[in-house]
N, CA, C and O atoms as a MOPAC input file, in Angstrom:
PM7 MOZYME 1SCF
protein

 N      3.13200 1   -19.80700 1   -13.26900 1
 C      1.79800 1   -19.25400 1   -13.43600 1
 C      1.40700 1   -19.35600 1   -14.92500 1
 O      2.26100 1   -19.18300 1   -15.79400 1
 N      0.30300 1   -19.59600 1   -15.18500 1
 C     -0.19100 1   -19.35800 1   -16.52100 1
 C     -0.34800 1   -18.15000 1   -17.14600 1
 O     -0.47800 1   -17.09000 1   -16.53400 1
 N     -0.34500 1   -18.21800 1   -17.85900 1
 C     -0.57700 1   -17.04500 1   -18.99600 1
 C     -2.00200 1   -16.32000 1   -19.18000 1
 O     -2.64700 1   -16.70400 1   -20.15500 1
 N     -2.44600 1   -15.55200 1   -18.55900 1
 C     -3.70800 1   -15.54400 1   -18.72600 1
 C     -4.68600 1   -15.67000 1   -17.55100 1
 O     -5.88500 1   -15.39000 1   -17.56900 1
 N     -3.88100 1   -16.19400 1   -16.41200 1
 C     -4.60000 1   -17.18500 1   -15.76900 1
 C     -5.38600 1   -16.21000 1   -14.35600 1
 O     -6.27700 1   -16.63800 1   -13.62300 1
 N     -4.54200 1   -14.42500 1   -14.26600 1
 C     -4.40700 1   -13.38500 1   -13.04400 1
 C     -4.14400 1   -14.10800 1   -11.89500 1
 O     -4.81800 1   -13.75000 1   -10.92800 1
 N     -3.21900 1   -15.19200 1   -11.67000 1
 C     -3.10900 1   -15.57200 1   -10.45900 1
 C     -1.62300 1   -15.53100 1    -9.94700 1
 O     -0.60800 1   -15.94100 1   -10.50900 1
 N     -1.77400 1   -14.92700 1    -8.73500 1
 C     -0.33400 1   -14.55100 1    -8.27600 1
 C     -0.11200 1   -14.58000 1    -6.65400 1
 O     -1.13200 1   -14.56900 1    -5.96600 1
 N      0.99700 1   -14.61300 1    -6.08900 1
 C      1.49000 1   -14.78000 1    -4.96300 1
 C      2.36700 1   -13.85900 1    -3.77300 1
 O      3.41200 1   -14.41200 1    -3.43000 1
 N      2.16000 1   -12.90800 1    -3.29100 1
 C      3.30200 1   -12.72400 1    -2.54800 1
 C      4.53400 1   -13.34300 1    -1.59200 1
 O      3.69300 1   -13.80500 1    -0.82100 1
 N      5.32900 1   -13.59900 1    -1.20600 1
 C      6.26900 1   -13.69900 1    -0.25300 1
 C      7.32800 1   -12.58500 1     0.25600 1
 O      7.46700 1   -11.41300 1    -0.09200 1
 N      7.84500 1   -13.16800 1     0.95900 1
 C      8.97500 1   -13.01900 1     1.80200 1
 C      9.40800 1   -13.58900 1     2.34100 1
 O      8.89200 1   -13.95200 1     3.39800 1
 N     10.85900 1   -14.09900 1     1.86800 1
 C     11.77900 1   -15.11700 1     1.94900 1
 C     13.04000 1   -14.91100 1     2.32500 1
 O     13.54300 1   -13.95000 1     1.74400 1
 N     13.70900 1   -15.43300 1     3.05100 1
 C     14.98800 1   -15.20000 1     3.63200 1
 C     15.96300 1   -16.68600 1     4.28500 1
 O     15.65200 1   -17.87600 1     4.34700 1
 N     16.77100 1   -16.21000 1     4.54900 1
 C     18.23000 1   -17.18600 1     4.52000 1
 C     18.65400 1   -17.13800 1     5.44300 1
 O     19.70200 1   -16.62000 1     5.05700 1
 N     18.85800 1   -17.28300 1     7.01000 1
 C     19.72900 1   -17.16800 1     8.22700 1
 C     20.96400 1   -18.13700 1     8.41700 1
 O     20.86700 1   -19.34000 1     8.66200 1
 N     22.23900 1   -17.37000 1     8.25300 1
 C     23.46900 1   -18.24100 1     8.64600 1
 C     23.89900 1   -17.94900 1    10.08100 1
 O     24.37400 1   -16.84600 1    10.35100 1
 N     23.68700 1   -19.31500 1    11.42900 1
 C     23.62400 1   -18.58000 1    12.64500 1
 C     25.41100 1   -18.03600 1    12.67600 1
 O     25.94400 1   -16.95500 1    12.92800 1
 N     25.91700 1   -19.35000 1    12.29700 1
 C     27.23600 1   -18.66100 1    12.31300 1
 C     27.85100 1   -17.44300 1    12.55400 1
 O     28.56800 1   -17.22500 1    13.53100 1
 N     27.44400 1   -16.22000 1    11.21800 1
 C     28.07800 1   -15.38800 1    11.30400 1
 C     26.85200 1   -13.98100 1    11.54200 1
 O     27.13800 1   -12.79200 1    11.68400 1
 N     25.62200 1   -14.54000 1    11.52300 1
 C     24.29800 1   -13.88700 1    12.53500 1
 C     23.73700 1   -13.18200 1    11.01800 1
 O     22.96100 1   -12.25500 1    11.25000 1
 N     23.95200 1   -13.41000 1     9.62300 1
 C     23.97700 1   -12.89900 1     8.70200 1
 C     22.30700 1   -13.53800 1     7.90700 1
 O     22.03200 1   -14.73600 1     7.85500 1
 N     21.47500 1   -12.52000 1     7.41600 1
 C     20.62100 1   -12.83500 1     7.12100 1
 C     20.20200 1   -12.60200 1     5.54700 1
 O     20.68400 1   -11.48400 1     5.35900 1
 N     19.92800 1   -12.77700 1     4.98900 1
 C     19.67000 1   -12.74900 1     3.23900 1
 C     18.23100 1   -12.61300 1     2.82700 1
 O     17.53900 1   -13.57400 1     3.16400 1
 N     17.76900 1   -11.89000 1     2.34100 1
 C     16.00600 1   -11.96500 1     2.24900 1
 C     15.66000 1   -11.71300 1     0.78200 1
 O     16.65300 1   -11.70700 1     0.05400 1
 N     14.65200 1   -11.53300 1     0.25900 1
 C     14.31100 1   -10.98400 1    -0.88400 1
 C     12.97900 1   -11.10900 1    -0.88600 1
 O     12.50200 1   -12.12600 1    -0.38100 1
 N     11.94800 1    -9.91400 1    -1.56000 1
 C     10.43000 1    -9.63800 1    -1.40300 1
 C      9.87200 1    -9.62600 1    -2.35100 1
 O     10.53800 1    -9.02900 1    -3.19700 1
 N      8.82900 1   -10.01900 1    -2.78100 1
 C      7.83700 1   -10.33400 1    -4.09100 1
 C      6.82400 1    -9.60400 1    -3.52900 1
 O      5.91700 1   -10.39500 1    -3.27100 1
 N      6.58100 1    -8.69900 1    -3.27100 1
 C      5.20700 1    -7.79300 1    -3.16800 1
 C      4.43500 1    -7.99400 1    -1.51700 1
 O      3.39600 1    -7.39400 1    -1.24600 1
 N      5.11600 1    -8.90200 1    -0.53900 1
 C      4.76800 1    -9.18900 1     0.39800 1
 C      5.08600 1    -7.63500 1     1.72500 1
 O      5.93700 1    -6.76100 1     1.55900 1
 N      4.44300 1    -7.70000 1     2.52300 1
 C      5.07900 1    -7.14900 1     3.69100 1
 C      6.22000 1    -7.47000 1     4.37000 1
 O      6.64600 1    -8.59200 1     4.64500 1
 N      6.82200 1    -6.06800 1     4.69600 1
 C      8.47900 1    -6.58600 1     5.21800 1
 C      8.11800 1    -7.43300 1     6.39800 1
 O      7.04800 1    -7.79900 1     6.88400 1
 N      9.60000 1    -7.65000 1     6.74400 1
 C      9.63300 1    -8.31100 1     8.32700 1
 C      9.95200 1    -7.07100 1     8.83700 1
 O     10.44200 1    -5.98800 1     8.51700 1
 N      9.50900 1    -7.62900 1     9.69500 1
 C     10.21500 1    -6.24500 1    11.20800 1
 C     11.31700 1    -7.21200 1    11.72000 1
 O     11.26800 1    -8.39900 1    12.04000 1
 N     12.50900 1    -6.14700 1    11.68500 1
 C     13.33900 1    -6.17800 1    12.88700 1
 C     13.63500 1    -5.87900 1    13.54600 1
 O     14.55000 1    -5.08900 1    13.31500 1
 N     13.25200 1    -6.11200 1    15.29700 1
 C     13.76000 1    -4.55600 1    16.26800 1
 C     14.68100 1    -5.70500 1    17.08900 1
 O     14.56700 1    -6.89000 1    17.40000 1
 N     15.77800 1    -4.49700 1    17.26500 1
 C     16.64600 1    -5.16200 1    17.84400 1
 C     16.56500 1    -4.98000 1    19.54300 1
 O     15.43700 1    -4.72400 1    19.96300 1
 N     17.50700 1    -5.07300 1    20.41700 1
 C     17.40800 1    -5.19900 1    21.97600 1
 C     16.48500 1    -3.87600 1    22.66600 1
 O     15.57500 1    -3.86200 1    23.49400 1
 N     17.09700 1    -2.93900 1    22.00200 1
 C     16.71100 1    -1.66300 1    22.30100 1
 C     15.17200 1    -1.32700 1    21.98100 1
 O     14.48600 1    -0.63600 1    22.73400 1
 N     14.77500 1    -1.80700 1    20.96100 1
 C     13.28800 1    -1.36600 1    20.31000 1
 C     13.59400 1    -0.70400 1    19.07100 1
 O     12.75300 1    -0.25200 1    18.29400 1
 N     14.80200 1    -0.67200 1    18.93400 1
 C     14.91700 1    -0.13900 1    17.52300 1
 C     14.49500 1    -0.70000 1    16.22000 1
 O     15.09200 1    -1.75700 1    16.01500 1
 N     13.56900 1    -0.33300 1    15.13000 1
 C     12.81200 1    -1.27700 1    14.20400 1
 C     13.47900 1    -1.01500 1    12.48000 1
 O     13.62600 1     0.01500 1    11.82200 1
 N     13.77100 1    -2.48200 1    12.17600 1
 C     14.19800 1    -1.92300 1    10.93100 1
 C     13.52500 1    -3.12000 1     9.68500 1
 O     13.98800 1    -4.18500 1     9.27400 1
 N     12.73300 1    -2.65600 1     9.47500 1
 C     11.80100 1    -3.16400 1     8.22900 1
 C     12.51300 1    -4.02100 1     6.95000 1
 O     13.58900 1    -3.65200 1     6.47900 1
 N     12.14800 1    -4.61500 1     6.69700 1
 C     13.07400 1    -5.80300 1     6.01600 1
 C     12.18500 1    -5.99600 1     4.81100 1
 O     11.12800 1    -6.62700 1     4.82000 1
 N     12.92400 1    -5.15800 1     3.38700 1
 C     11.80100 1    -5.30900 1     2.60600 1
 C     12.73000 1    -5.12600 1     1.30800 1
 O     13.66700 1    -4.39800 1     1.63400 1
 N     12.81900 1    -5.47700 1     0.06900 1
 C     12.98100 1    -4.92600 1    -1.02900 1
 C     12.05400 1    -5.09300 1    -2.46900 1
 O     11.10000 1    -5.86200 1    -2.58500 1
 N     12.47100 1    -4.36500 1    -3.31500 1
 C     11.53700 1    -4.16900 1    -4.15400 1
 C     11.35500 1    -5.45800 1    -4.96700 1
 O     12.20500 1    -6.34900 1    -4.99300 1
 N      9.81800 1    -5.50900 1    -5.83700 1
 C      9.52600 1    -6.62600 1    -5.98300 1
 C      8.58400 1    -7.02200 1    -6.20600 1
 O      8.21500 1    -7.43900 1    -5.10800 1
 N      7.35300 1    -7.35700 1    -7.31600 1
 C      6.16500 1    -7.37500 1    -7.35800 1
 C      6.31800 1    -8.70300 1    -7.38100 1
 O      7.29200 1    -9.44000 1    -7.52900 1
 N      4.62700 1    -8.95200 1    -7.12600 1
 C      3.76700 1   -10.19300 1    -6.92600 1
 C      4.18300 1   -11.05100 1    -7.96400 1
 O      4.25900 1   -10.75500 1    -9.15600 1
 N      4.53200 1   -12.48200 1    -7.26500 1
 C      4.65000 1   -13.54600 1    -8.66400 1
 C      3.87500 1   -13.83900 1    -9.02100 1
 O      2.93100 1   -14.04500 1    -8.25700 1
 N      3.70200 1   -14.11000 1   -10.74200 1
 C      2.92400 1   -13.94500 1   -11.38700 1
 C      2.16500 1   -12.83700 1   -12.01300 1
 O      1.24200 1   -12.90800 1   -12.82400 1
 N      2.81200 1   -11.64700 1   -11.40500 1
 C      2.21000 1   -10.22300 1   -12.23200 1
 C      2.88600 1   -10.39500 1   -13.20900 1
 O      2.08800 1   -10.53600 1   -14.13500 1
 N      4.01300 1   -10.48200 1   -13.62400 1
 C      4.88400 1   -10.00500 1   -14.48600 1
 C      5.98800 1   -11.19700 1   -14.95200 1
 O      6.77100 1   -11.67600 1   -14.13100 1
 N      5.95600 1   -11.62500 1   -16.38500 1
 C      7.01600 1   -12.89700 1   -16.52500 1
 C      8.16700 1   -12.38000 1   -16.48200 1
 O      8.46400 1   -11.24800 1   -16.86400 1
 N      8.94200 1   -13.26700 1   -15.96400 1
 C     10.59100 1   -12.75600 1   -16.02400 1
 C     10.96200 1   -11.62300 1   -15.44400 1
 O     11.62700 1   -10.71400 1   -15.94200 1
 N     10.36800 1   -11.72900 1   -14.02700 1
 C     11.19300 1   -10.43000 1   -13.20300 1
 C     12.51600 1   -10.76600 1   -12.57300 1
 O     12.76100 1   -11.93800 1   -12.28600 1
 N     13.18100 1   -10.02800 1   -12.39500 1
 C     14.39700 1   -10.52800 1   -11.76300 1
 C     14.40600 1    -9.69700 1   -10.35700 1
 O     14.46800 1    -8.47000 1   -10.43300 1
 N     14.34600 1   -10.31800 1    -9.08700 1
 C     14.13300 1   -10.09000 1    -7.78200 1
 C     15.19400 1    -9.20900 1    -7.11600 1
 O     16.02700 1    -8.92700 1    -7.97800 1
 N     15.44400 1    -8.76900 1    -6.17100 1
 C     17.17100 1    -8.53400 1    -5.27100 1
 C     16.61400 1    -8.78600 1    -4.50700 1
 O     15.39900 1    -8.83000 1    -4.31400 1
 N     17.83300 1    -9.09000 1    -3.69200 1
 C     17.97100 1    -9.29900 1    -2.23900 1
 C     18.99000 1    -8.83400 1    -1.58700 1
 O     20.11600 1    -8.72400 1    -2.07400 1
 N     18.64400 1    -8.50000 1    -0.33600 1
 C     20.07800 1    -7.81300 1     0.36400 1
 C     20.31000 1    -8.57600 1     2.14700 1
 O     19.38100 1    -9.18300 1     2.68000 1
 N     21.30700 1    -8.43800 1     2.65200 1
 C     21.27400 1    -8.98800 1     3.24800 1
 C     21.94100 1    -7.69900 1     4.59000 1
 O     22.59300 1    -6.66700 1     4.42900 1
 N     21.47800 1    -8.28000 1     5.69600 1
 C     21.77700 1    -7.87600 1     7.09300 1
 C     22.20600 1    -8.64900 1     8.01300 1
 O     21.93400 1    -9.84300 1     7.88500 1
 N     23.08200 1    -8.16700 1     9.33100 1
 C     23.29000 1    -9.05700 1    10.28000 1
 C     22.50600 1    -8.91700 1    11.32100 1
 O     22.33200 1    -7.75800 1    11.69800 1
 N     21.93300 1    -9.83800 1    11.95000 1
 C     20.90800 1   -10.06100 1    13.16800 1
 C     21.74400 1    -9.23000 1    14.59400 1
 O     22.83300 1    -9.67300 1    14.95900 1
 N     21.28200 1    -8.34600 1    15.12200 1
 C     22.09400 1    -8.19000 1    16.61100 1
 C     21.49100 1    -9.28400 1    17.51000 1
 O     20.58500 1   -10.01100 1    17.10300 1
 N     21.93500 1    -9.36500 1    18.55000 1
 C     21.83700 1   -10.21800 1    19.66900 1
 C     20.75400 1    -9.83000 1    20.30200 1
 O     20.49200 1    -8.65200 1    20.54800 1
 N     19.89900 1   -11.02500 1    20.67400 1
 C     18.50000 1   -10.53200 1    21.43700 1
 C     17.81200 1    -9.60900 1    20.71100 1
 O     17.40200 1    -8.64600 1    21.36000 1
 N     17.51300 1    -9.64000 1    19.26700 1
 C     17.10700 1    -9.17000 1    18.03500 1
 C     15.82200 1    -9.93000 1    18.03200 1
 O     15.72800 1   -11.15300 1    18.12900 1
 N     14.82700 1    -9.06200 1    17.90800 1
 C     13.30100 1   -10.16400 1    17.16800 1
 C     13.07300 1   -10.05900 1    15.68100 1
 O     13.66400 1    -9.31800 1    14.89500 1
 N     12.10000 1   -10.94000 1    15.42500 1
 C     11.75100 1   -10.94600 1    14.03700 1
 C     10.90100 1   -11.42300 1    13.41000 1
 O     10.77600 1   -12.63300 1    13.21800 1
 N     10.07600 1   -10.43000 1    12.92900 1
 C      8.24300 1   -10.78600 1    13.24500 1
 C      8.22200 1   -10.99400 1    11.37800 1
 O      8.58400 1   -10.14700 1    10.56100 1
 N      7.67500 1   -12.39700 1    11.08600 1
 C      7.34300 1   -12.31200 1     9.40500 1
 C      5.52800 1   -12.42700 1     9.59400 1
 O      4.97300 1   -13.05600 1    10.49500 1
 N      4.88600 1   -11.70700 1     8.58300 1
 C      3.35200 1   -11.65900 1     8.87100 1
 C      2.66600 1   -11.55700 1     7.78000 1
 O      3.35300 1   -11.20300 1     6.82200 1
 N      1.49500 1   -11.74600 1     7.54500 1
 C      0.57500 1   -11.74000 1     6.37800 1
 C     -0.06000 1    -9.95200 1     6.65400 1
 O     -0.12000 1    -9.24500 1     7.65900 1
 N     -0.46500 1    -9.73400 1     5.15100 1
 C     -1.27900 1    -8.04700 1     5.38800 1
 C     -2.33100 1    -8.31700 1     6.57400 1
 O     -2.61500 1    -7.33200 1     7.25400 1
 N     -2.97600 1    -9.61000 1     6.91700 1
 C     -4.18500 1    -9.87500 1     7.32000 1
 C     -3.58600 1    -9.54800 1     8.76700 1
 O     -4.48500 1    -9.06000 1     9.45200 1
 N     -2.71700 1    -9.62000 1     9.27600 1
 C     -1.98900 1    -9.10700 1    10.76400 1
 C     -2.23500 1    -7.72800 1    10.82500 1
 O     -2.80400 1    -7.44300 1    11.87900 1
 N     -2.02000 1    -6.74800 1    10.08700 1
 C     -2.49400 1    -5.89000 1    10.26700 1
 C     -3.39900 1    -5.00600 1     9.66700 1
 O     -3.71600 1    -3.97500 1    10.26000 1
 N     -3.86200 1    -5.28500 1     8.54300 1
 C     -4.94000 1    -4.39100 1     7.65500 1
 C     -5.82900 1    -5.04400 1     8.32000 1
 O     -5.96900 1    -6.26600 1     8.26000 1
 N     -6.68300 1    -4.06300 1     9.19300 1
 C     -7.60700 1    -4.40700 1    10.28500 1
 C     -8.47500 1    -3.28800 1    10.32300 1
 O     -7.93900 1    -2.34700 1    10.91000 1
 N     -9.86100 1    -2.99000 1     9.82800 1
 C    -10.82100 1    -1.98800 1     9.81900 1
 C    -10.89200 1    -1.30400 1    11.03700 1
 O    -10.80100 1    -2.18200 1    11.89600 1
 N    -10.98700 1    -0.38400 1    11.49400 1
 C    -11.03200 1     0.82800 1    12.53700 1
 C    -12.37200 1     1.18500 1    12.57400 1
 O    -12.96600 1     1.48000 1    11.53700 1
 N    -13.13300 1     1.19000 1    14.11000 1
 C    -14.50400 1     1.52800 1    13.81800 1
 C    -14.86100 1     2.39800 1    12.94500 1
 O    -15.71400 1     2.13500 1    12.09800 1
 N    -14.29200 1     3.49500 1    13.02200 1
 C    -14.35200 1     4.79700 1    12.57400 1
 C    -14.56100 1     4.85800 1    11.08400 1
 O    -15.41700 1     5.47100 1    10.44500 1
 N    -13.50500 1     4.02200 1    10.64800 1
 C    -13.04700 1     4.01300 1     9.27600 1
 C    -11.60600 1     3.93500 1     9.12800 1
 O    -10.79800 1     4.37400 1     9.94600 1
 N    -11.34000 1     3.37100 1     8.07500 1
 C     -9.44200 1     3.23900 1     7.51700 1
 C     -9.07500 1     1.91800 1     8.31100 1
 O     -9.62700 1     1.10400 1     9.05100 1
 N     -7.89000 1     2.14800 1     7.77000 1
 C     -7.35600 1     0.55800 1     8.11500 1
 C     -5.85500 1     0.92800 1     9.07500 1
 O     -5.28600 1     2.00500 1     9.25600 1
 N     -5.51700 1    -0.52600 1     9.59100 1
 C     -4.11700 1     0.15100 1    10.39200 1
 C     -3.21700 1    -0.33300 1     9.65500 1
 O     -3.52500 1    -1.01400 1     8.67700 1
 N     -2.42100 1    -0.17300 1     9.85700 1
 C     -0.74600 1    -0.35300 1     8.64200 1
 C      0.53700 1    -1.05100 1     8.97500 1
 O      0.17600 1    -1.11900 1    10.15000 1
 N      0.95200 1    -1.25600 1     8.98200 1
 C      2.48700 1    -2.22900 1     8.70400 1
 C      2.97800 1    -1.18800 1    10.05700 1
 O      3.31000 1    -1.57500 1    11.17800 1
 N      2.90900 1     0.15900 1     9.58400 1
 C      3.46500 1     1.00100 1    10.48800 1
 C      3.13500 1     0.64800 1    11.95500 1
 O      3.95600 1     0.39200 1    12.83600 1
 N      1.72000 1     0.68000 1    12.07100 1
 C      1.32900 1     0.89200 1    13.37500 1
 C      1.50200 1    -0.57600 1    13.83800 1
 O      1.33100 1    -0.69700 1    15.05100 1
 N      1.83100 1    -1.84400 1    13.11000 1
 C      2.10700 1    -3.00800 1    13.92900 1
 C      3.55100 1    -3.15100 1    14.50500 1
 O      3.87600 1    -3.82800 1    15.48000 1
 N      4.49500 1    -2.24700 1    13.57200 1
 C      5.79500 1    -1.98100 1    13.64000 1
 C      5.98200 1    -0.85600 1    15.25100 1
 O      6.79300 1    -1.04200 1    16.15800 1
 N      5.17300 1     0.01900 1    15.17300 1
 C      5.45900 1     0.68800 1    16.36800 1
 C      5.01400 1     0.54600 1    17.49100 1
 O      5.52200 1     1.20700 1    18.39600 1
 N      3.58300 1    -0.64700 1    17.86300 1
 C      3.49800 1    -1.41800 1    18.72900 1
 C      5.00700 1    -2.83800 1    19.10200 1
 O      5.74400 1    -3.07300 1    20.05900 1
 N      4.86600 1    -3.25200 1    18.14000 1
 C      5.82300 1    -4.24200 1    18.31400 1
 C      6.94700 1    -3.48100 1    19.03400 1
 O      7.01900 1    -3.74100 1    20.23500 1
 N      7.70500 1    -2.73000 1    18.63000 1
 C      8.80700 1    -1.89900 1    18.75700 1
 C      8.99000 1    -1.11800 1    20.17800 1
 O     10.07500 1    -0.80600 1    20.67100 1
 N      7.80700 1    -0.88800 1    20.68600 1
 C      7.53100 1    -0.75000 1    22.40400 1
 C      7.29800 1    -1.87100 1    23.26800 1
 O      7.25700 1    -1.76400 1    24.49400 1
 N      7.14900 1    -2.91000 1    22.66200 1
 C      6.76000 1    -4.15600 1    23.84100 1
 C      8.52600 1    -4.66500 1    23.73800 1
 O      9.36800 1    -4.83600 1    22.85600 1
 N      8.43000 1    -4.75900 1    25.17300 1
 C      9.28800 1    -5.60100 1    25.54800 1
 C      9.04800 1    -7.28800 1    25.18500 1
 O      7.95800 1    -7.83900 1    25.03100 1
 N     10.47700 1    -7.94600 1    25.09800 1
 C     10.38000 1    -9.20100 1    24.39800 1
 C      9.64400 1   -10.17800 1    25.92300 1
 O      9.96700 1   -10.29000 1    27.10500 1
 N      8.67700 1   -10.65400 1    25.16100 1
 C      7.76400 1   -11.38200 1    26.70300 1
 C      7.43100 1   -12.26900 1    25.23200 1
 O      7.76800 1   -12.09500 1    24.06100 1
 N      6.65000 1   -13.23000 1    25.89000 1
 C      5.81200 1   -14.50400 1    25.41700 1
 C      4.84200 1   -13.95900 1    25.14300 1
 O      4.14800 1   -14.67800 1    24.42500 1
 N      4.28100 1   -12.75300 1    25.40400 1
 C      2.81200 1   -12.03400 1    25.31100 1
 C      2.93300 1   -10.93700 1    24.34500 1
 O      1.86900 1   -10.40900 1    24.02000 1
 N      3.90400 1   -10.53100 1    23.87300 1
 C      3.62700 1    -9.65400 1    22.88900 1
 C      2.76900 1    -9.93500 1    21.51700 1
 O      2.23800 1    -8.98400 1    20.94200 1
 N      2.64100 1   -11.41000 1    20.96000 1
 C      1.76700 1   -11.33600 1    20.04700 1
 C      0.66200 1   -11.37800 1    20.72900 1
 O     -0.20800 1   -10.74700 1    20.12700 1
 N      0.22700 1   -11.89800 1    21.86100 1
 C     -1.06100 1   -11.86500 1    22.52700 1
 C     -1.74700 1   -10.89200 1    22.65300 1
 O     -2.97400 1   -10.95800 1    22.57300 1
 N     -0.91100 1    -9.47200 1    22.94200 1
 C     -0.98200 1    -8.00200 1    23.36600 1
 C     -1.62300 1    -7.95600 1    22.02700 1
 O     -2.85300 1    -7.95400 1    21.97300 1
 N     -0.83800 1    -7.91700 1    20.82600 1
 C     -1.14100 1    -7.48900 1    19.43400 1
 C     -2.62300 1    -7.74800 1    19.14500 1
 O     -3.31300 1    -6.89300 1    18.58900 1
 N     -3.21800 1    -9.22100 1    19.61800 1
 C     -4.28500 1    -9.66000 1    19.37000 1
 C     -5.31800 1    -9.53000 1    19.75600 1
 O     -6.36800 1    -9.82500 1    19.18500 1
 N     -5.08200 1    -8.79700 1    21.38900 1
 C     -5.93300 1    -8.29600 1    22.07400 1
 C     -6.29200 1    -6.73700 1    21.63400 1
 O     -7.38900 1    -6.18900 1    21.74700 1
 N     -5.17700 1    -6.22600 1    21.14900 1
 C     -5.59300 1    -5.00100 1    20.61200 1
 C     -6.76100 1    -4.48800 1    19.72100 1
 O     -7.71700 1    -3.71400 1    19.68100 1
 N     -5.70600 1    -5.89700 1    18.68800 1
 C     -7.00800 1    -6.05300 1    16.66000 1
 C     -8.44500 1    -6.12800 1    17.98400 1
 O     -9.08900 1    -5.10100 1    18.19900 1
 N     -8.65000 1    -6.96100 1    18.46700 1
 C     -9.89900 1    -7.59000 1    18.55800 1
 C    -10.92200 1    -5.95600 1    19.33100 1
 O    -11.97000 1    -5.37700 1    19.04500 1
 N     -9.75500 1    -5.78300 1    20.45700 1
 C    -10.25300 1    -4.32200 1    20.84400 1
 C    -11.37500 1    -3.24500 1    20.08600 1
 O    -12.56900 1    -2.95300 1    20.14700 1
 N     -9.92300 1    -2.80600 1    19.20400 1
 C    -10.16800 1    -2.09400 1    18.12900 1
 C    -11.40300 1    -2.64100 1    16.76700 1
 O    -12.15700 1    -2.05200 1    15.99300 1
 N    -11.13700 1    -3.71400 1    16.98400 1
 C    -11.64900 1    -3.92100 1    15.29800 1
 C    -13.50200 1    -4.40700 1    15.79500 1
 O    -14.49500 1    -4.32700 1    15.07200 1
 N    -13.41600 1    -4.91900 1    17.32400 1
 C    -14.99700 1    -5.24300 1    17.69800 1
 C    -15.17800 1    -6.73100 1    17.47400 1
 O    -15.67400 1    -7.49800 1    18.29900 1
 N    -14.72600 1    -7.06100 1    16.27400 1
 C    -15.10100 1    -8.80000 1    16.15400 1
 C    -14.03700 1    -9.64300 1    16.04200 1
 O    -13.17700 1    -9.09600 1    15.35100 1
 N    -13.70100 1   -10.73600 1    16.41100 1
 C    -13.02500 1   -11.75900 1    16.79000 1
 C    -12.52600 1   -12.15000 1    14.99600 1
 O    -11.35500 1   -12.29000 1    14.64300 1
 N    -13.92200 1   -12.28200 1    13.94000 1
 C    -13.67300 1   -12.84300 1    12.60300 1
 C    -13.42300 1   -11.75700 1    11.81700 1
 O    -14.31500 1   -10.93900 1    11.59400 1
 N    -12.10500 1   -11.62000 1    11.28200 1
 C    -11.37200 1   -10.71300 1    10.66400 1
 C    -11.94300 1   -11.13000 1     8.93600 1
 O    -12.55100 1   -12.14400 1     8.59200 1
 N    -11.46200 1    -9.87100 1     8.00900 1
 C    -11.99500 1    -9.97600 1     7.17400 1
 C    -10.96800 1   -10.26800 1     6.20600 1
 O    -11.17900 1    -9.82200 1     5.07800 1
 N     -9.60600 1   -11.09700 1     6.44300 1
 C     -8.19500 1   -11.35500 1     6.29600 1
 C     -7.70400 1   -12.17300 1     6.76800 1
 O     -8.05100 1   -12.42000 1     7.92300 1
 N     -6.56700 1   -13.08500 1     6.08500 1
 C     -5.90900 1   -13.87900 1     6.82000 1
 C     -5.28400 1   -13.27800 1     8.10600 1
 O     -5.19400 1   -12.07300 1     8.34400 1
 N     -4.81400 1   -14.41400 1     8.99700 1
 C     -3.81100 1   -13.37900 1    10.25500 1
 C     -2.72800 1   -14.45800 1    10.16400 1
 O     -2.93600 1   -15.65900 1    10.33300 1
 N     -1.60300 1   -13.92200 1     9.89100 1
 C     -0.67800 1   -14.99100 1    10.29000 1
 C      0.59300 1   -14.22700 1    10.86200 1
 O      0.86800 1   -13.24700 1    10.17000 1
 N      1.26100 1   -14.38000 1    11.71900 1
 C      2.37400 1   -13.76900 1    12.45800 1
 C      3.32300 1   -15.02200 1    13.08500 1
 O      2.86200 1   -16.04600 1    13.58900 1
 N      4.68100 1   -14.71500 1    12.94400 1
 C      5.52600 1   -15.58400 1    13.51700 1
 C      6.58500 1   -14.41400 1    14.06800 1
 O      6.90200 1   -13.43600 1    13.39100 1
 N      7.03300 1   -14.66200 1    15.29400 1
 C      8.28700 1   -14.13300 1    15.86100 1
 C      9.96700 1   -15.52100 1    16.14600 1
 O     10.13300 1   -16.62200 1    16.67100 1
 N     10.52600 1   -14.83300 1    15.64800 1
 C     11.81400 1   -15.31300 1    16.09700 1
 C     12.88800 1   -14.54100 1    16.54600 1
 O     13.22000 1   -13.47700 1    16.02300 1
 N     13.48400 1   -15.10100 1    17.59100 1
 C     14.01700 1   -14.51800 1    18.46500 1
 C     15.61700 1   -14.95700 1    18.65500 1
 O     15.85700 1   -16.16100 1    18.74800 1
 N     16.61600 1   -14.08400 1    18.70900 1
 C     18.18800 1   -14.35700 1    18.11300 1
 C     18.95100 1   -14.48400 1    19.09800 1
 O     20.15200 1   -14.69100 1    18.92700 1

């Protein structure tokens, strides 16, 4: 990044060895992943970490976890869920985490998700990127 330039990036990045089901991640200011495992149990995949390019010479961590079996794993942009509410306010990491975390693993759970935003939010053209990926262990 330049010097000067206010331009910066989030991610969230990670490492899967299927081998030993062992996963490695590290976060630059991005939203965690969700991980819920067989059960619905959800465990947020995040460490500390600002935006690249806020700050020269940060030094990142990363930690790592093992995947359980029949484990999902949703990586997503804010635009997945910071989604305006008629009412007012926005919905949160949380509330995509505790939908996700009740659907059973189907082919339709991001569909469900999408049918919801659109529900809720009234219009189809969001005022945010949307990007969501699931992988499945």
């Amino acid at each position: 990044m330049h010097t000067g330039s206010d331009l910066y990036f989030t991610i969230w990045y990670g490492v899967y060895h299927p081998a030993d089901r062992r996963l490695e991640y590290a976060c630059a200011g991005h939203p965690p992943a969700l991980l819920i495992d067989a059960l619905g149990t959800l465990q947020p995949l995040k460490t500390k970490g600002v935006p690249i390019g806020f700050v020269p010479q940060v030094k990142y961590e990363s930690r790592v976890t093992t995947i359980p079996l029949n484990a999902r794993l949703y990586l997503l942009s804010d635009g997945t869920y910071e989604v305006e509410k008629p009412g007012g306010g926005m919905l949160s990491v949380a509330d995509l985490a505790q939908f996700m975390s009740r659907s059973s693993l189907s082919a339709s759970d991001l569909d469900e998700w999408w049918k919801y935003l659109l529900q809720l939010h009234g219009d189809p053209l969001l005022e945010d990127d949307y990007s969501i990926v699931r992988f499945h262990f």
